[in-house]
C-alpha positions in Angstrom: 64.0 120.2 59.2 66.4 117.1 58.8 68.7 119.5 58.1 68.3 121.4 61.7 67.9 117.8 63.2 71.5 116.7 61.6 73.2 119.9 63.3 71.6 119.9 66.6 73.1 116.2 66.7 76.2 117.5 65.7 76.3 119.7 68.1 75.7 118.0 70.8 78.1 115.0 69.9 81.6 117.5 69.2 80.1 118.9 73.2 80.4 115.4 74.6 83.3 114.6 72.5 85.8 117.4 74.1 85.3 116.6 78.1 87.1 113.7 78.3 89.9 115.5 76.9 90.6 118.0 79.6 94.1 118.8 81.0 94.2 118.6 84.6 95.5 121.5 86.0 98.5 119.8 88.0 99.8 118.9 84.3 100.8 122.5 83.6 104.5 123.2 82.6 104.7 126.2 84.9 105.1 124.2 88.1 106.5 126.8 90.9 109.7 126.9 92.2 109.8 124.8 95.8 110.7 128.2 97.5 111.5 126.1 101.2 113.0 122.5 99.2 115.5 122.7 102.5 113.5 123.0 105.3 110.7 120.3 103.6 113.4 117.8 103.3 114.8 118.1 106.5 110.8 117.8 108.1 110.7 114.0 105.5 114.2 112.7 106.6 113.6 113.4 110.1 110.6 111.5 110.0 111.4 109.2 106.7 114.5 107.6 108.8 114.8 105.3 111.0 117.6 107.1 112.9 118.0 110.7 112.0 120.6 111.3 114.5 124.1 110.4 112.8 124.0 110.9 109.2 127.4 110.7 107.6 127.9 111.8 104.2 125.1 114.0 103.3 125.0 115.4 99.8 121.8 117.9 98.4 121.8 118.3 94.5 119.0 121.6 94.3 116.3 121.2 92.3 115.9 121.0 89.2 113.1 120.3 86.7 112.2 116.7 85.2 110.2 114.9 83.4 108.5 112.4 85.7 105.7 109.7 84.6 105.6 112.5 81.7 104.9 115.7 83.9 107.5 118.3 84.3 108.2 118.5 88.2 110.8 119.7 90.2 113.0 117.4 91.6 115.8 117.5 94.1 118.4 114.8 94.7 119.7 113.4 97.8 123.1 111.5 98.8 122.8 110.1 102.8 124.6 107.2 104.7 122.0 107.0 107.6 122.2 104.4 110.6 119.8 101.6 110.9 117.8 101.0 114.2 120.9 99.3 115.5 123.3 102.3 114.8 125.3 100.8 112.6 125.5 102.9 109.2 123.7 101.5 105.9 125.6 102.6 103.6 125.3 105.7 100.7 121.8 106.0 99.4 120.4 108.4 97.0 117.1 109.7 96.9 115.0 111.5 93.9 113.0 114.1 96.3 109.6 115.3 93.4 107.9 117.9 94.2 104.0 119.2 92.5 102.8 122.5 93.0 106.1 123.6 94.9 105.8 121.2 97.7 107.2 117.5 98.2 105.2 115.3 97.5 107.1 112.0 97.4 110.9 110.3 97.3 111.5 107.9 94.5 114.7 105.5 94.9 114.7 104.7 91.5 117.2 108.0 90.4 119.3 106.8 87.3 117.7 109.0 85.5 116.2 111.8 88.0 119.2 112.0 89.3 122.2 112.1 85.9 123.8 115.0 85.5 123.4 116.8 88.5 125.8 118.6 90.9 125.9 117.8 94.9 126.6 120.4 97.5 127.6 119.2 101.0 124.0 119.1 102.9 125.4 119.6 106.6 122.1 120.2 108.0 120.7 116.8 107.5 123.7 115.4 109.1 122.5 117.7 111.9 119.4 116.3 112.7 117.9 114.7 115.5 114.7 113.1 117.0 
């Protein structure tokens, strides 16, 4: 009987034991490829900036996938020079664009090392945008 009483206790203990332990399911490796990267970062900047009319310099490095806050995502970088509200340009700023589950989910300006290593293309169509 103490016997029964010991494993029952057992039991129930390893049952408890295992739930906080669960992988949430946006921690997968597998994360999709963001099939429409382009268009989505066109829809952020034109809303992200202050003035999307006029952006000089634009440069799109494709994404690529990353480690980021220990999660493998997708992540595309971006090169601009946009104009502030007075027209005048701000100078070249880059942009790691993450993405989760194949869509953007946020811009992080810290991109040292998001953004090493990877090759830019000429992005015209953000240089094409407007309000």
């Amino acid at each position: 009987m103490a016997a029964t009483a010991l494993l029952m206790g057992l039991a129930l203990a390893g049952c408890g034991a295992g739930s906080g332990l669960a992988v949430p399911t946006e921690d997968r490796s597998n994360q999709p490829f963001p099939q429409n990267f382009r268009a989505e970062l066109l829809a952020f900047y034109k809303t992200y900036l202050t003035n999307p009319v006029g952006v000089r310099e634009a440069a799109l490095a494709e994404p690529v996938l990353r480690k980021v806050g220990g999660r493998p995502r997708y992540v595309a970088c971006v090169r601009y020079n946009a104009r502030q509200s007075d027209g005048r340009l701000r100078g070249l700023q880059e942009q790691a664009v993450v993405f989760v589950e194949g869509r953007l989910d946020r811009a992080v300006d810290d991109t040292e090392e998001l953004c090493s290593g990877v090759s830019y293309a000429p992005f015209t169509d953000l240089e094409k945008l407007t309000r």
